[in-house]
C-alpha positions as a Python dict, from the first residue, in 0.01 Angstrom:
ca = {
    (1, 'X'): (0, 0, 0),
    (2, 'X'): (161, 314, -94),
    (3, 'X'): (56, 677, 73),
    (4, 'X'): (42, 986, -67),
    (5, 'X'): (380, 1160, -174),
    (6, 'X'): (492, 1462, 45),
    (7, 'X'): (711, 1765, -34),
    (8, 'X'): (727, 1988, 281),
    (9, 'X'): (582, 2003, 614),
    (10, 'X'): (565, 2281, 874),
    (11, 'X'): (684, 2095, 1142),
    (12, 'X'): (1060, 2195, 1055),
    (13, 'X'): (1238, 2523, 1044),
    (14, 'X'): (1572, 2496, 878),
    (15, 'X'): (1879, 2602, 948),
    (16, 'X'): (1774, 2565, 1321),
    (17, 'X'): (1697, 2220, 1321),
    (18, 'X'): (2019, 2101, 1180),
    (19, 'X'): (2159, 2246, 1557),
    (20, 'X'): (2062, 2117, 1864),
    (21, 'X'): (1728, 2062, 2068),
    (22, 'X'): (1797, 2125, 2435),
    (23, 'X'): (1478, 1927, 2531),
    (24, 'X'): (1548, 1624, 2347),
    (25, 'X'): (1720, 1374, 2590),
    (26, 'X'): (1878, 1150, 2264),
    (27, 'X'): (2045, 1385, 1931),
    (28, 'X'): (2239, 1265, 1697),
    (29, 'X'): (2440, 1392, 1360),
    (30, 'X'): (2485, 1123, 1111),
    (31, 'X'): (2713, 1086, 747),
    (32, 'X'): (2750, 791, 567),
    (33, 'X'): (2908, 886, 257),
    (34, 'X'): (3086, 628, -47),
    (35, 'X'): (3405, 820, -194),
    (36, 'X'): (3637, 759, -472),
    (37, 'X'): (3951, 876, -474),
    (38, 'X'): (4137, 1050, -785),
    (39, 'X'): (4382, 705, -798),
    (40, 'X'): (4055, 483, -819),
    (41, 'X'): (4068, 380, -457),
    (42, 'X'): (3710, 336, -296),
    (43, 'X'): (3617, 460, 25),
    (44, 'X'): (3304, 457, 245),
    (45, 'X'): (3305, 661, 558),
    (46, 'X'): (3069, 659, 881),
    (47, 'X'): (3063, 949, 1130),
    (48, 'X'): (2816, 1047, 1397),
    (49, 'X'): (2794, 1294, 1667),
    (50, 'X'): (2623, 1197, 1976),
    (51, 'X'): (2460, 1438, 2252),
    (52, 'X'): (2529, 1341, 2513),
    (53, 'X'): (2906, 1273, 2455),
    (54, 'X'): (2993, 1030, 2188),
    (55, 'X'): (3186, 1004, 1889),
    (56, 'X'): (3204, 689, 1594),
    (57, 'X'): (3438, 717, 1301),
    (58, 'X'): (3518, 452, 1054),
    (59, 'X'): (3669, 507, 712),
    (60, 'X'): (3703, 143, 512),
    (61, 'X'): (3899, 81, 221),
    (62, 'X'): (3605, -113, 36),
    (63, 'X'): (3920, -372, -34),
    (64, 'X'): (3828, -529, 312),
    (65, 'X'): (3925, -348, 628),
    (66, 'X'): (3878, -49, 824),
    (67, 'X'): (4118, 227, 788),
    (68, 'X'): (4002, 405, 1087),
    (69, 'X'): (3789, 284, 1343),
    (70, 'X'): (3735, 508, 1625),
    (71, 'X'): (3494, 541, 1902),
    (72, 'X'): (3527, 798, 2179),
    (73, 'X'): (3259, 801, 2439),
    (74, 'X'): (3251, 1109, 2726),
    (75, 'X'): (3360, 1378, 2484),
    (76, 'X'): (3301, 1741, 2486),
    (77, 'X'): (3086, 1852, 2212),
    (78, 'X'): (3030, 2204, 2102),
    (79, 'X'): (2658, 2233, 1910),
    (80, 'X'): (2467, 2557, 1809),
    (81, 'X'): (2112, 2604, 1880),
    (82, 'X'): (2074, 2800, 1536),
    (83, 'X'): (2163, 2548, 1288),
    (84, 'X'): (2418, 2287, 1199),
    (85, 'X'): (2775, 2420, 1394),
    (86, 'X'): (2946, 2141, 1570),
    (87, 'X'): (3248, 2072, 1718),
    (88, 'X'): (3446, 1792, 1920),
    (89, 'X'): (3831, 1897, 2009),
    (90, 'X'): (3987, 1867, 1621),
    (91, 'X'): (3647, 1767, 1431),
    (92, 'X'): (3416, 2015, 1323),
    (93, 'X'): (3062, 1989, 1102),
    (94, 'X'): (2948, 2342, 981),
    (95, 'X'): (2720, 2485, 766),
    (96, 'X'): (2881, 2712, 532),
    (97, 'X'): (2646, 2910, 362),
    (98, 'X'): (2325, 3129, 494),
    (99, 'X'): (2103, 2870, 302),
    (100, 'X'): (2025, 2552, 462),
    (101, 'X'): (2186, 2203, 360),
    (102, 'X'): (2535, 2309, 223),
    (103, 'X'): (2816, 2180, 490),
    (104, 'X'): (3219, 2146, 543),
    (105, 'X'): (3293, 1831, 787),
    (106, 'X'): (3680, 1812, 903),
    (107, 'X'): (3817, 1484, 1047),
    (108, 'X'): (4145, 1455, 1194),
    (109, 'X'): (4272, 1168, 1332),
    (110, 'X'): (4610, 1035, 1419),
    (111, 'X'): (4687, 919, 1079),
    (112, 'X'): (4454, 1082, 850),
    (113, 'X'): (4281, 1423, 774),
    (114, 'X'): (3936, 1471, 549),
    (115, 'X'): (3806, 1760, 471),
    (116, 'X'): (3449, 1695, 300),
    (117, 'X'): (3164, 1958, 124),
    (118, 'X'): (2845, 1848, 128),
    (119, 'X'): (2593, 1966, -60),
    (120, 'X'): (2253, 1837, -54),
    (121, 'X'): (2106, 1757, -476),
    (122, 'X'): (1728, 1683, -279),
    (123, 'X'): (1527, 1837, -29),
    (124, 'X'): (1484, 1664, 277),
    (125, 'X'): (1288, 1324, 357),
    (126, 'X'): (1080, 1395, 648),
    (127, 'X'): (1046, 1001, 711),
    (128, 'X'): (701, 894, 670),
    (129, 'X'): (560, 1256, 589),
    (130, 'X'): (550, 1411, 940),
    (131, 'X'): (907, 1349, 1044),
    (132, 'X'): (782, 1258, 1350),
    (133, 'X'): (804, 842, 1456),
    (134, 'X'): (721, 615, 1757),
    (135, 'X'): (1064, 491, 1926),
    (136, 'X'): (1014, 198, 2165),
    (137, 'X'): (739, 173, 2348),
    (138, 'X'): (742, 506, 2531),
    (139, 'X'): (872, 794, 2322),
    (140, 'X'): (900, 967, 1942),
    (141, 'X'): (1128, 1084, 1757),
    (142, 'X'): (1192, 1404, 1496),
    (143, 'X'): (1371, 1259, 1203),
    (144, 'X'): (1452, 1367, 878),
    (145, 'X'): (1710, 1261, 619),
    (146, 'X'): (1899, 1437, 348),
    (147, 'X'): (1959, 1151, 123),
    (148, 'X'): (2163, 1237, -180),
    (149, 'X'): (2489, 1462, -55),
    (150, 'X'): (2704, 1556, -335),
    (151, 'X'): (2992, 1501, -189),
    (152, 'X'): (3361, 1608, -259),
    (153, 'X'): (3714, 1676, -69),
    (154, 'X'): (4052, 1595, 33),
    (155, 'X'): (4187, 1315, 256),
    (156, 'X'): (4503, 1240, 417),
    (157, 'X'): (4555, 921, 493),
    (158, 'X'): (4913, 758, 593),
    (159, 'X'): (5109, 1072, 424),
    (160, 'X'): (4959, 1038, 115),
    (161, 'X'): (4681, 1297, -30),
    (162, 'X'): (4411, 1230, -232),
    (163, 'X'): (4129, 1448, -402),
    (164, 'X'): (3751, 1258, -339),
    (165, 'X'): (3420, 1257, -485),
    (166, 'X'): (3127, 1107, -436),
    (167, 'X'): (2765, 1070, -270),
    (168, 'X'): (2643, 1084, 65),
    (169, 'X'): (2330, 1049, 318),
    (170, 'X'): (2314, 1267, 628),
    (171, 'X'): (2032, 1157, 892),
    (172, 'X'): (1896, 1363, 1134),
    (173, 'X'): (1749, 1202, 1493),
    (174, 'X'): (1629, 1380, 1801),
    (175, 'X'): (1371, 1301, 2093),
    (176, 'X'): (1320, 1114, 2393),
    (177, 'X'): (1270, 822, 2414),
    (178, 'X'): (1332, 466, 2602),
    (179, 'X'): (1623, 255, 2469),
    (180, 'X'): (1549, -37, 2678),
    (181, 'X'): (1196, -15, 2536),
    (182, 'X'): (1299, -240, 2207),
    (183, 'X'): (1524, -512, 2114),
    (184, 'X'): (1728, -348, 1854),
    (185, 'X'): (1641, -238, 1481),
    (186, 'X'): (1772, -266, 1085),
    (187, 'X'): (1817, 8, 917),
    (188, 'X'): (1920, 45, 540),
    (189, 'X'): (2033, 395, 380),
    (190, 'X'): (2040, 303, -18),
    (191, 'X'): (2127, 502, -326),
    (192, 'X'): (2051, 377, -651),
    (193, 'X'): (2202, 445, -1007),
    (194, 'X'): (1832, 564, -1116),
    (195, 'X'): (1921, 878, -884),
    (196, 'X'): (1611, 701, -659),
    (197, 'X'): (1679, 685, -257),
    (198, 'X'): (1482, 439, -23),
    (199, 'X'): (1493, 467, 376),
    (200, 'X'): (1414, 113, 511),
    (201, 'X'): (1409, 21, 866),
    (202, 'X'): (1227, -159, 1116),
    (203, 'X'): (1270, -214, 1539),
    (204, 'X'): (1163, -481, 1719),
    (205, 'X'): (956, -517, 2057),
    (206, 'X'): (1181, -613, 2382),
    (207, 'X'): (989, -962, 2460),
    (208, 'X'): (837, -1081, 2188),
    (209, 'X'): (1069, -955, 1922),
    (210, 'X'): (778, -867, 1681),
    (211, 'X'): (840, -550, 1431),
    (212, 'X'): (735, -209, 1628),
    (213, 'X'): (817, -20, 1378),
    (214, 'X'): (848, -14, 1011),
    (215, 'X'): (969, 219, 775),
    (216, 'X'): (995, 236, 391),
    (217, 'X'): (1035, 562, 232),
    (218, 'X'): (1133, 622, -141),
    (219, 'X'): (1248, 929, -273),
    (220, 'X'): (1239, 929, -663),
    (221, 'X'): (1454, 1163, -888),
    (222, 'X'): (1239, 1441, -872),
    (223, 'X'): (1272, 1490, -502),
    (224, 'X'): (949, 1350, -400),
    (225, 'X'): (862, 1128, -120),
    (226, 'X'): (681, 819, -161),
    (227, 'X'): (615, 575, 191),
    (228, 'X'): (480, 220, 190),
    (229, 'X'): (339, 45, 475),
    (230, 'X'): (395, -324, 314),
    (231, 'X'): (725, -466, 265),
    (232, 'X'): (923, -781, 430),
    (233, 'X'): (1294, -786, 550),
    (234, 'X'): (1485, -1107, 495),
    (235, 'X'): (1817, -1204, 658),
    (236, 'X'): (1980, -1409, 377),
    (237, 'X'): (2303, -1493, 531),
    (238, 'X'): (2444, -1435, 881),
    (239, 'X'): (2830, -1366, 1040),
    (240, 'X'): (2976, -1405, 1348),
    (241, 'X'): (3215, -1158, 1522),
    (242, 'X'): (3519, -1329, 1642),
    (243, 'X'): (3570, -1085, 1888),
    (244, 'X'): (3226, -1046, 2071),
    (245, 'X'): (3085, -1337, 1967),
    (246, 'X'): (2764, -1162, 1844),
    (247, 'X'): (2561, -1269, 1519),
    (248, 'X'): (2484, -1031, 1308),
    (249, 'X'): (2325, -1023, 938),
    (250, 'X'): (2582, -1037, 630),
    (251, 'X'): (2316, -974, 363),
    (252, 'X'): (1929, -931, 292),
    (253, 'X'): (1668, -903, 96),
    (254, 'X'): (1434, -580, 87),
    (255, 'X'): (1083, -737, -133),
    (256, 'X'): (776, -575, -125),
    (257, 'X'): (426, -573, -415),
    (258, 'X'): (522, -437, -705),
    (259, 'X'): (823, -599, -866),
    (260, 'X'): (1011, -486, -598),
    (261, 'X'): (1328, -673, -459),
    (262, 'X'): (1628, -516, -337),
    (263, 'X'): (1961, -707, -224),
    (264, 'X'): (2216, -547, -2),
    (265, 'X'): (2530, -737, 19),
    (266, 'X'): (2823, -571, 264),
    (267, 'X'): (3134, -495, 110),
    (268, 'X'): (3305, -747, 367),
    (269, 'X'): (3152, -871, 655),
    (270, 'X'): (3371, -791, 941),
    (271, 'X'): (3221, -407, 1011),
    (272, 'X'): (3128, -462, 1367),
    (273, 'X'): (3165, -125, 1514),
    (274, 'X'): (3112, -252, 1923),
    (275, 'X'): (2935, -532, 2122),
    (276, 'X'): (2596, -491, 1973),
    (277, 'X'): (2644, -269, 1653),
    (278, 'X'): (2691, -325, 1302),
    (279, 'X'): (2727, -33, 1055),
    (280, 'X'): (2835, -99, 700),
    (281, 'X'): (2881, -21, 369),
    (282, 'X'): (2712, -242, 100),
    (283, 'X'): (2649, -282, -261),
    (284, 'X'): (2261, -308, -385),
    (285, 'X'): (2164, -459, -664),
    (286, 'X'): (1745, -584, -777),
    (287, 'X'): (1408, -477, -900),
    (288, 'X'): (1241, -145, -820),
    (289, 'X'): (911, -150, -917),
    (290, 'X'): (973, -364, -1211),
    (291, 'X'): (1290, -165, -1347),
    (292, 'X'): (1658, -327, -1293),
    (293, 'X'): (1871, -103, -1051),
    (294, 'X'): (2215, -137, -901),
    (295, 'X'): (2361, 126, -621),
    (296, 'X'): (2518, 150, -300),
    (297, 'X'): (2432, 202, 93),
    (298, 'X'): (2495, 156, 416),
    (299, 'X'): (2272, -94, 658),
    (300, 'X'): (2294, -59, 1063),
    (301, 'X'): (2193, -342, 1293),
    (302, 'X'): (2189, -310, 1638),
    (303, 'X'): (2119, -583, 1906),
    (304, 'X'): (2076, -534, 2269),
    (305, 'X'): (2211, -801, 2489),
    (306, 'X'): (2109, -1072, 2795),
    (307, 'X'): (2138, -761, 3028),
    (308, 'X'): (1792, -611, 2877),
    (309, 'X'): (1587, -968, 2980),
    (310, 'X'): (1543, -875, 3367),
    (311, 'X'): (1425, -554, 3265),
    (312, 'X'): (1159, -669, 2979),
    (313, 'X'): (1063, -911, 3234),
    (314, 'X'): (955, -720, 3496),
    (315, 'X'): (792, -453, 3302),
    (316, 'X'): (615, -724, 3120),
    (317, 'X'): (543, -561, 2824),
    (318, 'X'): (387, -274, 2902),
    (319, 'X'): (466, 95, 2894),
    (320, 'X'): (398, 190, 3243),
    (321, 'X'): (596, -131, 3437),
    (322, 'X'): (821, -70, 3157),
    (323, 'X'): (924, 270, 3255),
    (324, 'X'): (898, 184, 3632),
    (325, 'X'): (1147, -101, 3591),
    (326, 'X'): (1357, 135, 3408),
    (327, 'X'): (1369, 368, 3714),
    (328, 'X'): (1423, 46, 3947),
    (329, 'X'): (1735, -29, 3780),
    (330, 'X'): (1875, 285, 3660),
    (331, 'X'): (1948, 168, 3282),
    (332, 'X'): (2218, 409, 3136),
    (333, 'X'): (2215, 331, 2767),
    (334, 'X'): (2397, 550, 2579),
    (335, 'X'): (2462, 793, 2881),
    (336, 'X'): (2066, 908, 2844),
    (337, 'X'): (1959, 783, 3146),
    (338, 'X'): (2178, 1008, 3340),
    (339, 'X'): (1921, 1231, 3372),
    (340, 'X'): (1679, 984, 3575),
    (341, 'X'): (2022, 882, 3784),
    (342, 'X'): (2080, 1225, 3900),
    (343, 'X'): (1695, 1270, 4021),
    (344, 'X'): (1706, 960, 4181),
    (345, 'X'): (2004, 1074, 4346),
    (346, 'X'): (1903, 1347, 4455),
    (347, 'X'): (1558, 1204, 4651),
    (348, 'X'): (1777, 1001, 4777),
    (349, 'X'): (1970, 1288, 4945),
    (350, 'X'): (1706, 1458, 5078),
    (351, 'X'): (1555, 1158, 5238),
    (352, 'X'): (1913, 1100, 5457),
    (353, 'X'): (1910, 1510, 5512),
}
């Protein structure tokens, strides 16, 4: 079943909302971009920007390893209120012109440097029309996407220098919500050679590990949005980190009515950013809606561990034990709970005084 297409909506005032939202207890600033390299080397990079305090990096060599892999956690980051103007110690994400959607983003790590413009081709995709979402069984989220970045630069890497080109996806995610209130999610950015962009995702409940959520938004070349409330998500092959020991999917297919089959197959398997997350960059190829398309994209999988079953235990399912257990045992995922911690704390305090 497809929806009507969308083109604006007034819930979003841009530049501003590329900068922070005090209110929102989760924020994050996402790239995913696929480069090539004036020597024919192919890149794809990852970066994201987490308030509260955390930092991911990872630049693979599409060969079949990670160049850089970095994750910082506790770091101080720098964000404007007014519109996209971040910055954590050397890196920095700014918007460089008084119109909305045009960015520099500077890396520096310990052996490389990148120095990327961004330039959105599309308007945004406020994900399923309203840019607005239901996140685990508690909260929402504001989301929106800008899903075809032209992208070009300079990189460092090793003492060599390279000029880059190439296409990117920035997504946007802010609200509060309850981490501990789902099991984990897929989530596929894709860019085909058609100049058409799909958004697929889905999140699944904490006990019985049924789909919560599902998204599947298309944006075709003419910049307009398209979302479709029937598709299926199959894991075609799996691989297992030798380091965690976690299982994660190594390929899948994306089929839905229509002549519609996508597969995403990862460049290499091993792109296991932590215990519990999977971010990669893949190569598409299938049918979309009957025509023969080929691309590229990135797919996420996250999966929360044993430590979660206690908690969707007691709060058996439900939003209101749910958010009592969550209180009970002071879950800190992703440092958002801190909040709650410092409250309880505090009763606490006042109840010895």
């Amino acid at each position: 079943m497809k929806d009507k297409p969308t083109q604006n909506t007034s819930d979003f005032l841009f530049p501003r909302d590329g900068g922070r939202h005090v209110n929102a207890l989760h924020e994050w600033w996402y790239l995913n971009s696929h480069v090539k390299t004036n020597t024919g080397r192919h890149y794809g990079l990852f970066v994201a920007f987490f308030n509260p305090g955390l930092m991911t990096v990872v630049l693979s060599d599409k060969s079949g390893k990670h160049v850089i892999e970095r994750v910082v956690r506790d770091i101080p980051l720098k964000v404007s209120t007014s519109s996209l103007n971040l910055e954590s110690g050397k890196n920095w994400w700014r918007q460089i012109s008084e119109e909305p959607f045009h960015y520099v983003l500077c890396l520096c790590e310990d052996n490389a440097r990148l120095r990327l413009d961004l330039l959105s081709r599309k308007p945004p995709l406020f994900v399923n029309h309203s840019g607005r979402i239901k996140e685990g069984l508690l909260g929402y989220s504001r989301y929106y996407s800008l899903t075809n970045m032209k992208v070009s630069g300079l990189l460092q890497l090793n003492g060599e220098h390279f000029e880059v080109e190439g296409i990117g996806w920035i997504d946007r995610q802010w609200g509060s919500w309850d981490f501990s209130g789902m099991a984990g999610w897929n989530w596929f950015a894709i860019q085909l050679s058609n100049n058409v962009e799909v958004l697929a995702a889905q999140c699944y409940h904490p006990i019985t590990g049924a789909p919560t959520m599902k998204l599947f938004n298309m944006i075709n070349s003419e910049g307009e949005t398209s979302v479709f409330s029937e598709f299926g998500v199959e894991c075609l092959k799996t691989w297992k980190s030798p380091s965690t020991g976690t299982v994660y999917g190594a390929g899948w297919a994306i089929s839905m009515p229509g002549k519609t089959e996508l597969l995403i197959t990862p460049v290499f398997d091993d792109q296991e950013i932590f215990k519990g997350l999977w971010e990669g960059c893949c190569e598409v190829k299938g049918i979309l809606q009957g025509q023969h398309v080929e691309g590229v994209g990135y797919a996420e999988q996250s999966y929360f561990g044993p430590d979660h079953l206690l908690l969707r235990a007691i709060s058996l399912g439900t939003a209101p034990f749910h958010y009592i257990a969550q209180l009970i045992f002071r879950r800190v995922d992703f440092g958002v709970w801190k909040l709650q911690y410092r409250l309880i704390d505090r009763l606490f305090r006042r109840k010895k005084g």
